[in-house]
Structure formats: C-alpha cells, structure tokens
N, C-alpha and C positions, 0 to 999 in steps of 0.2 A: 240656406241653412241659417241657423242662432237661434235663436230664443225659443223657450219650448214654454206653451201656455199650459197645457192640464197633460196628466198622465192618466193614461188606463190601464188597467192590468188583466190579463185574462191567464187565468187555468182551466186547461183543457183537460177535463176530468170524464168523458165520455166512454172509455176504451174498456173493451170487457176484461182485460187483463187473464187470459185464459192460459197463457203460457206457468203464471203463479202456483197453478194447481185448487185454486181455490173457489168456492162458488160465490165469493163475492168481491167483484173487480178490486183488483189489491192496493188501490188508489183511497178505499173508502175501509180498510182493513185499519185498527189499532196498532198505531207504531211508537210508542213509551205509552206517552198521558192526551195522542189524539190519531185520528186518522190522516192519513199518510199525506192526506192533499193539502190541509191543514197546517203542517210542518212549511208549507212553502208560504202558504197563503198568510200564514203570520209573519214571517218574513217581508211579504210584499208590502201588507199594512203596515209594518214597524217604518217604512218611510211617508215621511207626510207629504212627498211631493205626488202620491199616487190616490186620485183624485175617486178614484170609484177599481172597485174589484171585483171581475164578473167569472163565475164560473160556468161550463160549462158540462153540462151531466144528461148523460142517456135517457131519455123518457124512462128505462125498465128500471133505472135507478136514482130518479129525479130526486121522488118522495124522499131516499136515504139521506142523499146531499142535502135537502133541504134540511134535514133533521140533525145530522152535523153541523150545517153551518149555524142554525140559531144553538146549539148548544158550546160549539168549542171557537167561534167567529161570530157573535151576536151584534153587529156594528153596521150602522145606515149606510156604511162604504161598500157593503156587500150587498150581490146580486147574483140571482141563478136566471142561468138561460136552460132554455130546452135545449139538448144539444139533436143530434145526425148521424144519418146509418154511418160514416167513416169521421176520421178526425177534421177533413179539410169541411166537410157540409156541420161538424163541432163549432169550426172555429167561422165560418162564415156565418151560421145561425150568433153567432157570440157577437159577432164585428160589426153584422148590421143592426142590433139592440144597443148596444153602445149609441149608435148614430143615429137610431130613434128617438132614443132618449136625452138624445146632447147636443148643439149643437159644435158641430164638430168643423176644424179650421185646419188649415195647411203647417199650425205651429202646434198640433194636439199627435200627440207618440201614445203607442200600444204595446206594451211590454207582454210577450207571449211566455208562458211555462208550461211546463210538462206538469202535471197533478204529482207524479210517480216522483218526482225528483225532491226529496224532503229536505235534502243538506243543503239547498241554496244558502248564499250569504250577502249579508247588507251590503258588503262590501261589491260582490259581481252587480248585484241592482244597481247601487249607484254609480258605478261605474259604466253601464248599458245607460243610464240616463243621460250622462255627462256625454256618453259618445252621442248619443241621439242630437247634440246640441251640430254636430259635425255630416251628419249624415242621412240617408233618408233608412238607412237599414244598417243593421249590426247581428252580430250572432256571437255567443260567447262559446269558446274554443277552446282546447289544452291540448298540447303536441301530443305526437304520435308517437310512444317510446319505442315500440317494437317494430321491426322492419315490415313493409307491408309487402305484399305479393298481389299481381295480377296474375290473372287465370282462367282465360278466353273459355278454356273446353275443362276446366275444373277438374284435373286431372295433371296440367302442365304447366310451370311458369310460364305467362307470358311476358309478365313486363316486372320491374321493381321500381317504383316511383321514389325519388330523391324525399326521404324521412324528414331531411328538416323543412320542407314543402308542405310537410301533411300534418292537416289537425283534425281532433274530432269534435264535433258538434256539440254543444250544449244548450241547455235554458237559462234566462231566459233571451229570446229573441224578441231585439228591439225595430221598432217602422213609425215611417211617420202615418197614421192611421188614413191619410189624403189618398197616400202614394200607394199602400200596402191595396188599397178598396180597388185603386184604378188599375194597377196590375192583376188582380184576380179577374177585374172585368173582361181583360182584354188579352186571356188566357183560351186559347184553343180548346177543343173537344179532346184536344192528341197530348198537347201539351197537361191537359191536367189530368189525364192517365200518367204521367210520371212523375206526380208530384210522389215526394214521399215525406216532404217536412216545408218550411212555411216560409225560409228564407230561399228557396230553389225557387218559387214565384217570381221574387225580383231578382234571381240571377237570370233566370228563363227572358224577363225584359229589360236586362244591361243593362239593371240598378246595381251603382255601386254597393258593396256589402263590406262593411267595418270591422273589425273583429276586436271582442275584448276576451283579457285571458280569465278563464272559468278555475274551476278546482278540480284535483281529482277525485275529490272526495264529493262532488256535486255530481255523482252520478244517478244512472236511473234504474228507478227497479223495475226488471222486468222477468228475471227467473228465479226459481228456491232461493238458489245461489245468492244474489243479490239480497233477496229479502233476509237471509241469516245475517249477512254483511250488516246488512243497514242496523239491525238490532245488536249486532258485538258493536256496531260503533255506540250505540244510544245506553248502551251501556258502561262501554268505557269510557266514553265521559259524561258519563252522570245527565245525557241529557244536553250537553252543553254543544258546543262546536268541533269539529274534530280539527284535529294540528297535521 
C-alpha cells in the first residue's frame, strides 16, 4: 500500500429501476434542479483528487445519459460508457474503458457508486480515498440499528447474529483498480453467479476489505417509498445536506 497516483470514479447508472413504478429508470428521473445520478456525480467532481468520472448507462437509455450529462455535468472529466444486460457486465464494460484509455498502475483506485444514491458526501469520498491509501478495497458501511434474524425455511428463526457485528453496505466502494481487474479475472462461472455487489469479488479472493463509516442519510433509492423520502429531504433543506 501508500501512495495513490490518479483516482477514477464510476456510477453505475444502467439498472431499469422497475421497482420505482416509473417508466423511466429512477436514476435518470428529476430530483430538486437535476437528475438523481447527478446528485452524486457532483459530489464526486467537487473532489479534485478524482481524475476522470465515468458513467455507466444502458444502451436503451444511453442517448438520455448523454443528454443529462452535457446539460447538468458539462466537464472533460466526464465520460459515458455503454454499459450491460446486469450491473456486474455495467461495471466491467466501465472498468476495462478506463484501462483503455489510461494507463493504468498498481497506485491508480476506482471509486464505485450506486447512480440511485444522491445524498453522498464529500466527506464519505474522501474518507474512501484516504482509506484506499491503506488498503487494496474498502466499502462504506453504518451499523445495523435493528436486530437482525436469520431464517433458513422463512417461516422460523434460525439464527440472531451479534448486532454490533453487523453493517449495511454503502457507496461508494473503494479498489485498487490493479487488484479489483485481477480478482474479476480469476472469478469462477459459480462464483460469479453470487455476485450481488462489487466488494463480495475480493472477499470471494481473501482481499482484505476496509470499512469507512457511510451516513444514514446516504441511502438508496429504490422504492416509492424512498423516492418521497429522498424529496422531504431536498426540500427540508432547501437542497442542501441533510443533518
């Protein structure tokens, strides 16, 4: 580990968001004064250590992305990829353009986000940065407040795992972009049938994984629910950060 040469950033904006109720993926939907991927993506650029910002958008909704990003992210720092029928063939269409276009070194980190997650803050980024100076992987996390239950036949407790053990996941997730490439390579047919998120790759290959603490309010939108949420907050504070 030390020294980190360039940062990259990717939003993984591909996902039909169907659960929304909407016909158009709720990633690319108006949330105050821009669309919802947008929210994060200025976030990313507001740090100058993140060298290029690449997005990543469904062929059926390329053309949209593109049309958001020169209007509410007009900056040579931005970049659309074609993204992939699921989010992992998203982010690996994303991961090997970066590495086309760059050359790419053992001290060069990939800062992953969820499109859906508009509350990010400067503060969790650079804090995923500074860990990355320590690590080859990180994921940003916030305890688990409510007791959890296991439940083998989904009907019966099975098990109650020890609460202050558990956290839940957030964006963004930090790799060093060397390590992140060569654990996908060296990912089974079995193994990447249970993928379900991008830091499960290097646990799946005994990479250490870092954890920095997220917000609760950096959540993601992914039902009604959520999306009313998201907007009482952008309204109670005018737009600004929520407390």
């Amino acid at each position: 580990m030390g020294n980190i040469r360039d940062v990259y950033a990717v939003i993984l904006a591909g996902g039909a968001g169907t659960r929304i109720n909407s016909p158009t993926p709720k990633q690319f939907l108006l949330l105050g004064d821009a669309p919802v991927f947008v929210h994060g993506a200025r976030k990313l650029l507001a740090d100058a250590r993140v060298k290029q910002l690449w997005i990543g958008a469904n062929g059926d909704w390329y053309d949209l992305a593109r049309q958001q990003i020169e209007e509410f992210i007009p900056s040579a720092r931005v970049n659309l990829c074609e993204g992939g029928a699921d989010r992992e063939a998203t982010l690996l269409n994303t991961l090997n353009a970066i590495c086309e276009h760059n050359d790419i070194g053992p001290d060069d980190v990939v800062l992953i986000h969820d499109a859906v997650r508009p509350f990010v803050t400067e503060r969790i980024i650079g804090d995923v940065i500074r860990e990355m100076e320590r690590c080859d992987a990180c994921n940003t996390v916030v305890p688990v407040n409510d007791t959890v239950v296991q439940s083998a036949d989904g009907k019966t407790i099975s098990g109650m795992p020890a609460r202050s053990e558990l956290f839940a996941g957030q964006s963004p997730q930090g790799f060093r972009l060397v390590t992140l490439m060569e654990a996908f390579r060296n990912l089974s047919p079995e193994e990447r049938q249970r993928l379900t998120e991008t830091t499960k790759v290097c646990f799946m290959k005994n990479i250490a994984i870092h954890i920095v603490r997220g917000e609760f309010f950096n959540f993601k939108i992914t039902t009604p629910y959520d999306w009313h949420v998201a907007q009482s907050i952008l309204e109670f504070t005018k737009g600004g950060q929520p407390i």
